[in-house]
MARBA-3410 file (N, C-alpha, C, O; in Angstrom, 1 decimal):
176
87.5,68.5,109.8,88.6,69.4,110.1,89.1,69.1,111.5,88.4,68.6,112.4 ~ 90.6,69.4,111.6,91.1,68.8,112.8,90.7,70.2,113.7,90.5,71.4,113.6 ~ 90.4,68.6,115.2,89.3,70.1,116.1,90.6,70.7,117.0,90.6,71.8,117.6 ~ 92.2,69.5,116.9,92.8,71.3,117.4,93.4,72.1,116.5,94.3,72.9,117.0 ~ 93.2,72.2,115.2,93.2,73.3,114.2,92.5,74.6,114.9,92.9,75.8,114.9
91.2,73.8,115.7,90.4,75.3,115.3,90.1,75.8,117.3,89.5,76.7,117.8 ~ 90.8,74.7,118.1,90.8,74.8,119.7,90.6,76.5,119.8,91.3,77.4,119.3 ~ 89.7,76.7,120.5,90.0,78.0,120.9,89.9,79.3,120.3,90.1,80.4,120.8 ~ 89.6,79.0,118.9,89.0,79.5,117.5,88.4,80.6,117.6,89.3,81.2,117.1 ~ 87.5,81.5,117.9,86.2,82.3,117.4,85.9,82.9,116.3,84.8,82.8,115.7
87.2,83.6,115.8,87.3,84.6,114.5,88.5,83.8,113.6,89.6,83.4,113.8 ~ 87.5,83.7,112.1,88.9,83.1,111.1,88.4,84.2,110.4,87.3,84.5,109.9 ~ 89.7,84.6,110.2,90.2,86.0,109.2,91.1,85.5,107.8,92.3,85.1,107.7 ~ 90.0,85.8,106.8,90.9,85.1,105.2,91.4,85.9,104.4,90.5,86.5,103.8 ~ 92.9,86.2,104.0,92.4,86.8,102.8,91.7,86.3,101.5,91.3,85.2,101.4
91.5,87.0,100.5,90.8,86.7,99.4,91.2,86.1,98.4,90.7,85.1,98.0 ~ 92.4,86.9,97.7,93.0,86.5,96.2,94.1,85.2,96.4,95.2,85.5,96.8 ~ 93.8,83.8,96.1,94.5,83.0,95.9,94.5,82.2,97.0,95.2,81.2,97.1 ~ 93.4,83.1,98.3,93.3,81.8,99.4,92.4,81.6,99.5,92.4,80.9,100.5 ~ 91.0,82.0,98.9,89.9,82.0,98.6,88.9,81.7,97.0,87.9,81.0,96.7
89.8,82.7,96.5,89.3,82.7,95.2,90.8,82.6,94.3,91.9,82.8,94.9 ~ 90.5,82.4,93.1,91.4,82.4,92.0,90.7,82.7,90.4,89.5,82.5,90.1 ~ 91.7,83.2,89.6,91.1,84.1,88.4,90.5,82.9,87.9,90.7,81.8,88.3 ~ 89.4,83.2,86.6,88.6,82.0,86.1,89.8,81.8,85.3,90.6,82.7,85.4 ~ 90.1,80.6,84.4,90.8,80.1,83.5,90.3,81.0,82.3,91.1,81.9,82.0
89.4,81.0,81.7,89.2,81.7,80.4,89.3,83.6,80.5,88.9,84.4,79.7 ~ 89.8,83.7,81.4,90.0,85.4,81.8,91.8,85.2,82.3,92.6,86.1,82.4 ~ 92.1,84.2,82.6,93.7,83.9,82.7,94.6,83.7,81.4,95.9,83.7,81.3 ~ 93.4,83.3,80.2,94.1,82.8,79.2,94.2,84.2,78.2,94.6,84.2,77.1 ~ 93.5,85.3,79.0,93.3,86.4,78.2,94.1,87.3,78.8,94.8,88.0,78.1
94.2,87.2,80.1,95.2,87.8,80.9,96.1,87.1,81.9,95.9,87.1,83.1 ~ 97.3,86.5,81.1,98.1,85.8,82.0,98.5,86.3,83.2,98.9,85.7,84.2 ~ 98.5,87.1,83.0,99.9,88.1,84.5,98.8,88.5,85.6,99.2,88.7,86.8 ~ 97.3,88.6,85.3,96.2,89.1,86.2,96.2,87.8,87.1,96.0,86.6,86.9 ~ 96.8,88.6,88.7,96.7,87.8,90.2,95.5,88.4,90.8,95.1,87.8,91.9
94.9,89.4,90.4,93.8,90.0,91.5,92.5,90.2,90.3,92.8,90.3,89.1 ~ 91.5,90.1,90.8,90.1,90.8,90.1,90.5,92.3,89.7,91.1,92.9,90.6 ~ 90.3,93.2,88.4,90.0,94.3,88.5,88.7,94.4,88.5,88.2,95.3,89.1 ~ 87.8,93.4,87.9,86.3,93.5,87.5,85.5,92.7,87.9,86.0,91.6,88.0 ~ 84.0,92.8,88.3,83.7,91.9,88.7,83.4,90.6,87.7,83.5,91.1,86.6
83.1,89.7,87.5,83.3,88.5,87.0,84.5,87.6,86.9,84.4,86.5,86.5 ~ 85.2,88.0,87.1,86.9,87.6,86.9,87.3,86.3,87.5,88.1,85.5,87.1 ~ 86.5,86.2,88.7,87.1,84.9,89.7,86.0,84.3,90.0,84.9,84.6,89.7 ~ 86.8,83.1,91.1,85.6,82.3,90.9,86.7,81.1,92.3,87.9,81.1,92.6 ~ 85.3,80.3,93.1,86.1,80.0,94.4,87.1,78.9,94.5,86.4,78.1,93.9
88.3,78.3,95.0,88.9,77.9,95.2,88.0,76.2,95.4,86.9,76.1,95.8 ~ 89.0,74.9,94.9,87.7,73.9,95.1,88.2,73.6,96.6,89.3,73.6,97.2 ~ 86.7,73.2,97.0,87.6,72.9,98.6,87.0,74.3,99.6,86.7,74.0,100.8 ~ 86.8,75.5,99.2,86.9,76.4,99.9,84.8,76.8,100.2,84.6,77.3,101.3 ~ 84.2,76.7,99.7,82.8,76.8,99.9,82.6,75.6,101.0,81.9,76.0,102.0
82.9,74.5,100.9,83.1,73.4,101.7,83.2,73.4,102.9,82.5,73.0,103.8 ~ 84.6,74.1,102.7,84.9,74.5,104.1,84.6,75.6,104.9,84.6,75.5,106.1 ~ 84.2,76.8,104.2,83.9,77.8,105.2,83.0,77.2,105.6,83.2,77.0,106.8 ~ 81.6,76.5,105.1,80.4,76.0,105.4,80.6,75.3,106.7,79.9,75.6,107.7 ~ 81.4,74.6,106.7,82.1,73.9,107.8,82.1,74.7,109.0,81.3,74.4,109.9
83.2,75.9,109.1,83.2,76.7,109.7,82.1,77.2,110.4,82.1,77.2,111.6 ~ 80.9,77.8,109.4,80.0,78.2,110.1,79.3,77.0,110.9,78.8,77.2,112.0 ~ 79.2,76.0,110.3,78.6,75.0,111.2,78.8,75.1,112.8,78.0,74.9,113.7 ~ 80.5,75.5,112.5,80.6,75.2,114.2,80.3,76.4,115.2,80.3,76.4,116.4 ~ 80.0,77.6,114.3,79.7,79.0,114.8,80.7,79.5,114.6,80.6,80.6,115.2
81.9,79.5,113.9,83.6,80.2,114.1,82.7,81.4,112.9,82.0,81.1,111.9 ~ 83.1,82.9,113.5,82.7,84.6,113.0,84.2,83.9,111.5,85.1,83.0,111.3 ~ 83.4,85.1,110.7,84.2,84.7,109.5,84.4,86.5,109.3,83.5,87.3,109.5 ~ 86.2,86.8,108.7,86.2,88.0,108.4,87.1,87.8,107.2,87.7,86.8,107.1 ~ 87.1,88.8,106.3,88.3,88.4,105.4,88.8,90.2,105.3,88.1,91.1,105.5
90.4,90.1,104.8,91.0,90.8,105.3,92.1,91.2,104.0,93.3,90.7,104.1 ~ 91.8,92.0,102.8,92.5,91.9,101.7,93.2,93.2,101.3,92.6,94.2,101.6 ~ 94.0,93.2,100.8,95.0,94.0,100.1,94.2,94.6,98.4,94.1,93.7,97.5 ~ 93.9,95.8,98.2,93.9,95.8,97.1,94.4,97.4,96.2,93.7,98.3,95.9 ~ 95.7,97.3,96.1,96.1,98.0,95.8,96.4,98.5,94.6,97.4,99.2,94.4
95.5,98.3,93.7,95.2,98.5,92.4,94.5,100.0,92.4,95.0,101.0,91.7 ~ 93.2,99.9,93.4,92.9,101.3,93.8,93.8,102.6,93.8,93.6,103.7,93.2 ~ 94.7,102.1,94.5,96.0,103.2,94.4,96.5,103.5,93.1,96.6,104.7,92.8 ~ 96.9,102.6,92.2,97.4,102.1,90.7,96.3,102.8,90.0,96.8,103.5,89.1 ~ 95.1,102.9,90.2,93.5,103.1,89.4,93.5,102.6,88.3,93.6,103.1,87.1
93.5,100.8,88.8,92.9,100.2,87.9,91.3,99.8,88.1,90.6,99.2,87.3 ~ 91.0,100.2,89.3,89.8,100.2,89.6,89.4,101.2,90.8,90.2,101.5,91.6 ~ 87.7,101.8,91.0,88.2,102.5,92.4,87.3,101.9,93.6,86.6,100.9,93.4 ~ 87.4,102.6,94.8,87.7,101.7,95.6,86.0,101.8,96.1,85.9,101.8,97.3 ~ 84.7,101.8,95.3,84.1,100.7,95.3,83.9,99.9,94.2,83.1,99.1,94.4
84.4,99.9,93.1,84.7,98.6,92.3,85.3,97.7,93.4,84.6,96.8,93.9 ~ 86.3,97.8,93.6,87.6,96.7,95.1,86.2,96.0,95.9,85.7,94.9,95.9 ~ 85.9,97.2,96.8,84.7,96.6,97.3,83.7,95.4,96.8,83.5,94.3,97.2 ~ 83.0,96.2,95.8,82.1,95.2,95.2,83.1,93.8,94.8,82.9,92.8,95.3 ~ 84.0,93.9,93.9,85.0,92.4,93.8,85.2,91.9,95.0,85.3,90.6,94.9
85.5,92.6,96.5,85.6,91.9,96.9,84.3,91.0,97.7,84.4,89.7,97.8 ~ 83.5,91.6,98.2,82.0,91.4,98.1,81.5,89.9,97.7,80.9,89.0,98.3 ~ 82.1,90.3,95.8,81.4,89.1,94.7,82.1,87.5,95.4,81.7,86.4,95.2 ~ 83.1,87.9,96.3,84.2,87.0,96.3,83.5,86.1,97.7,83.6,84.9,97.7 ~ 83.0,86.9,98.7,82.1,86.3,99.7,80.9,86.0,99.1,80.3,85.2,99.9
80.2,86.2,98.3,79.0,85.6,97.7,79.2,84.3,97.1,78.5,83.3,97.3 ~ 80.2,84.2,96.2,80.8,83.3,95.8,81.7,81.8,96.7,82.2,80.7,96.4 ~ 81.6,82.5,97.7,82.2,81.5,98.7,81.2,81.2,99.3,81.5,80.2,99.9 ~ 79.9,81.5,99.6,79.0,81.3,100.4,79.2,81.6,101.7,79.3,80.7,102.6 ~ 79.3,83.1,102.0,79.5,83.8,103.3,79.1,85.3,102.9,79.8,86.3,103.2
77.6,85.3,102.1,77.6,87.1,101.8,77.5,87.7,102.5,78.0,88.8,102.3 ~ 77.1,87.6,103.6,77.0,88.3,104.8,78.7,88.8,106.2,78.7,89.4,107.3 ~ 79.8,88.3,105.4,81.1,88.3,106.5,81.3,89.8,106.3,80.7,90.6,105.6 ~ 82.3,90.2,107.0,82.8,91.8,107.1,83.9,91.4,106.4,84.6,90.5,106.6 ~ 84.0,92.3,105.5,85.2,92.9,104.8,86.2,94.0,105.3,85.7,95.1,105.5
87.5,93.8,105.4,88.5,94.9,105.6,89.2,94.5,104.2,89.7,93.5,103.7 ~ 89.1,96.0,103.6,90.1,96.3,102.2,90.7,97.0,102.5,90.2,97.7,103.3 ~ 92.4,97.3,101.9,92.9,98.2,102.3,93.3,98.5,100.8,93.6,97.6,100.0 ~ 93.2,99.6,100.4,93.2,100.6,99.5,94.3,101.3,98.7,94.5,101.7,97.5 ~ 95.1,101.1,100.0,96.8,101.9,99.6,98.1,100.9,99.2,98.3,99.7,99.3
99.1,102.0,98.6,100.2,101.1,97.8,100.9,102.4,97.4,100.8,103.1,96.4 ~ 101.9,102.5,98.8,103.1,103.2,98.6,103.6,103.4,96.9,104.0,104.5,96.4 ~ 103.5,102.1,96.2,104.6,102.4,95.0,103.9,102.9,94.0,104.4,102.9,92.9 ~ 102.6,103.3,94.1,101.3,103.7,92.9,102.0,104.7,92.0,102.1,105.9,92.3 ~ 102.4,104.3,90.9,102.5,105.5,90.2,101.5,105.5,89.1,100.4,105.0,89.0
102.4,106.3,88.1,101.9,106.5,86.6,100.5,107.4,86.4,100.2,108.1,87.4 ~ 99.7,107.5,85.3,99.2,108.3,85.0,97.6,108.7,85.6,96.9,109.8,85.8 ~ 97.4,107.0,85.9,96.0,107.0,86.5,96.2,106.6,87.8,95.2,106.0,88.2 ~ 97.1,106.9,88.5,97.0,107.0,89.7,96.3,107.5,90.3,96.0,108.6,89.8 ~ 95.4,107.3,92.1,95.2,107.8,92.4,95.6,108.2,93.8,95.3,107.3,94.6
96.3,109.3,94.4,97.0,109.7,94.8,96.6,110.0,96.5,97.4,109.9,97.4 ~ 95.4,110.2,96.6,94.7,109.8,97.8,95.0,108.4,98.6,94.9,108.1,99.8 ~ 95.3,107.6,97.4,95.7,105.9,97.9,97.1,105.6,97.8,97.4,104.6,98.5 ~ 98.0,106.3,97.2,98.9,106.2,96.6,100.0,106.8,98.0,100.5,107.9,98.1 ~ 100.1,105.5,98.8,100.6,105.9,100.4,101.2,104.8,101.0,101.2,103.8,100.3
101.6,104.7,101.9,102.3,103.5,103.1,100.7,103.8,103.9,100.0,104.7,103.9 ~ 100.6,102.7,104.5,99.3,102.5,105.7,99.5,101.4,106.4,100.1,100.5,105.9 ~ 99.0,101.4,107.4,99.2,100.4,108.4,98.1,99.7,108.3,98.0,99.2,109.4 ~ 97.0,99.1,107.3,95.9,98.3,106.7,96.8,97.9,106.1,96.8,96.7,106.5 ~ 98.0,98.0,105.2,98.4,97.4,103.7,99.5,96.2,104.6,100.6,96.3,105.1
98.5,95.2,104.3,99.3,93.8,104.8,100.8,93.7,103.9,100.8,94.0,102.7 ~ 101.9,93.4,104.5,102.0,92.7,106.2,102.1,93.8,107.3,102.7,93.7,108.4 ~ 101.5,94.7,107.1,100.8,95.4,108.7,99.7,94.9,109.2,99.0,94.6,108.3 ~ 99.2,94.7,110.3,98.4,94.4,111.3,97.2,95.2,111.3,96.0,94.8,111.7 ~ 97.6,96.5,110.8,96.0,97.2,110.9,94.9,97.0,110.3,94.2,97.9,110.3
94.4,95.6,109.5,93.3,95.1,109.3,93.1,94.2,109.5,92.1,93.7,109.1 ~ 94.0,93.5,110.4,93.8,92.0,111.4,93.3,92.4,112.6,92.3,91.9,113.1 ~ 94.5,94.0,113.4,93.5,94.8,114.4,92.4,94.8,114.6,91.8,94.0,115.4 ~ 91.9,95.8,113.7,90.4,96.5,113.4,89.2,95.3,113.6,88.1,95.5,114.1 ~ 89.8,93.8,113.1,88.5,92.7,113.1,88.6,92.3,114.3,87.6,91.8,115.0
90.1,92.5,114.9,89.8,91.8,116.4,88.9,92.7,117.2,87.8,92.4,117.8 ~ 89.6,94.0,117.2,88.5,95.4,117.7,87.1,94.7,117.5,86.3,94.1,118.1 ~ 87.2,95.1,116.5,84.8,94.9,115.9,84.4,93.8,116.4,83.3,93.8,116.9 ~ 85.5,92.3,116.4,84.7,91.5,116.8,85.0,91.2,118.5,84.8,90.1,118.8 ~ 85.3,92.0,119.2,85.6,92.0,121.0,86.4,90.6,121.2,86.0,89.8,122.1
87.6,90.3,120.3,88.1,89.5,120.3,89.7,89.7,120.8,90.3,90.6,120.3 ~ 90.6,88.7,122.0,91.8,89.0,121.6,92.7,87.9,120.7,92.2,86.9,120.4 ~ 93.9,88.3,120.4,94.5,88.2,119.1,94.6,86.2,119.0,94.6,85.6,117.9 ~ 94.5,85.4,120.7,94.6,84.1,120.9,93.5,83.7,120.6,93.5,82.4,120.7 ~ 92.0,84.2,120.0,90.9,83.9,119.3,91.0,83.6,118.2,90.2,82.8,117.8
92.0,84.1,117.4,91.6,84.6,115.6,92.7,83.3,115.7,93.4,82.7,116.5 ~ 92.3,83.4,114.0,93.3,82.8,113.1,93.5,83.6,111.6,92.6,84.3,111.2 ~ 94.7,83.4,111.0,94.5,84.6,109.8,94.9,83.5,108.7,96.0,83.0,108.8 ~ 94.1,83.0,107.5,94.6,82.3,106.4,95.1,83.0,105.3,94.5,84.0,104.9 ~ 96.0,82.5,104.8,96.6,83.3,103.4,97.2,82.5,102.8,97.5,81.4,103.1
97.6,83.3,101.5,99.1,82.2,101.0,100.4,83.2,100.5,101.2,82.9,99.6 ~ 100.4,84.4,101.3,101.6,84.9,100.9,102.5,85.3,102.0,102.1,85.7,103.0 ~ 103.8,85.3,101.6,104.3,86.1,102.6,104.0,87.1,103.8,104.6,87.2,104.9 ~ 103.0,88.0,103.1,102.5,89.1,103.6,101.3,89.0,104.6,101.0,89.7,105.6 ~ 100.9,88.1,104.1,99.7,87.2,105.0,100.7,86.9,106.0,100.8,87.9,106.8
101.3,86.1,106.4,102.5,85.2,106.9,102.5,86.4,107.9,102.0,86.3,109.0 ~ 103.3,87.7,107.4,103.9,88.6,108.4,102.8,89.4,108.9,103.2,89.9,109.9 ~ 101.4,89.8,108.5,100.9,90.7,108.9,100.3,89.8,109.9,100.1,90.4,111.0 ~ 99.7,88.2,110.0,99.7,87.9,111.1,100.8,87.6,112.3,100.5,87.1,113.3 ~ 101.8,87.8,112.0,102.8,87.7,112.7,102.8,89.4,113.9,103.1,89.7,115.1
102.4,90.3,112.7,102.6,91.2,113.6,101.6,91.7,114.6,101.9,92.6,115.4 ~ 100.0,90.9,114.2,99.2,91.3,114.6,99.1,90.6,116.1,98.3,90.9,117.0 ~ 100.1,89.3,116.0,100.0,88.4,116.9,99.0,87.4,117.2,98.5,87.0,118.3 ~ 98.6,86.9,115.5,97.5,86.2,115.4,98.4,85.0,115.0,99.6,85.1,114.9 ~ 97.5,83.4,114.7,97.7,82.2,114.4,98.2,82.4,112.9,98.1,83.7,112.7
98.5,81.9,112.1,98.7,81.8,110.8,98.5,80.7,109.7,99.4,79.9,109.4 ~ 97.6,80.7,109.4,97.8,79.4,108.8,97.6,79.3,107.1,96.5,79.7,106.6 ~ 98.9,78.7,106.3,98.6,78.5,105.1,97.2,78.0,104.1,96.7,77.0,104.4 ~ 96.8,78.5,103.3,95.2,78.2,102.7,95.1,77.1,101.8,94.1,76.6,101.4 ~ 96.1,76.6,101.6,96.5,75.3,100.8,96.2,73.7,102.1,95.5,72.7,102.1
97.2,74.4,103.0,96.8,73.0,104.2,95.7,73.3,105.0,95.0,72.4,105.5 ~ 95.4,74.6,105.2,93.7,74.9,106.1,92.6,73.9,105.3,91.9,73.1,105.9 ~ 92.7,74.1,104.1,92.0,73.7,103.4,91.7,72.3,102.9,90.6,71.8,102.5 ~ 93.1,71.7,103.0,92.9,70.3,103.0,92.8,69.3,104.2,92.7,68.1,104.2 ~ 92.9,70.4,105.2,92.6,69.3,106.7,90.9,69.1,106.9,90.6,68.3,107.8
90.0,69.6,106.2,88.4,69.8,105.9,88.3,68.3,105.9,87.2,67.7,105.6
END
């Protein structure tokens, strides 16, 4: 990995779904439209991505991941199912041990099995900053330490707002 990718480094903060992990193929072919885990078994790690965190820890760089799951809100799952999937998703990457920030809420939650306690705007629900915050907080870090990987938009802006590095998980990943 390029060493000034990571100059200056301490904290790399990932999200999960699609910059880490992706649905297994035979659970995609059952459910095409499924972008997130509802259950645990569902996903499985990105190639390239066990590799690399490994990497990572070699050099000592703190590992946090930092995910959206707003299904909770939806109640397609509740929010320690989210947990545990997201959990499965650091074991599976070979980092069981990293801190997890989930954020739980999703302003647009409707319908029947909603759950309404989640079913909110929050400043955790990327692209807000309040789960990029919270890891710099825990880990006594300021924001010129971190780095935040993702592959969406939202990633894009919530490190933007958090005033962290940003870096796409497609090229993080291939600079390994």
């Amino acid at each position: 990995m390029s060493e000034n990718l990571l100059h200056n480094i301490r904290l790399a903060i990932f999200d999960i779904d699609g910059t880490l992990t992706e649905i297994k193929p035979e659970i995609r072919a059952v459910k095409p439209r499924l972008v997130t885990p509802n259950h645990l078994g569902e996903q499985q790690p990105i190639a390239g991505v066990v590799e690399g965190l490994a990497d990572l820890q070699a050099r000592g760089i703190q590992m946090a991941l930092a995910t959206n799951r707003g299904g909770v809100a939806f109640g397609y799952n509740t929010l320690e199912e989210a947990q545990a999937i997201a959990r499965e998703a650091a074991e599976l990457c070979g980092i069981p041990d990293v801190k997890i920030y989930i954020c739980p809420y999703h302003a647009k939650a409707r319908g029947p099995e909603t759950n309404h306690q989640f079913a909110k705007e929050d400043d955790c629900r990327k692209p807000n900053p309040g789960m990029l915050n919270q890891a710099l907080a825990d880990f006594g870090l300021a924001p010129h330490e971190a780095v935040f990987v993702g592959d969406k938009e939202s990633d894009q802006l919530a490190a933007e707002n958090a005033n962290i590095r940003f870096l796409w998980a497609d090229e993080f990943f291939q600079m390994i």
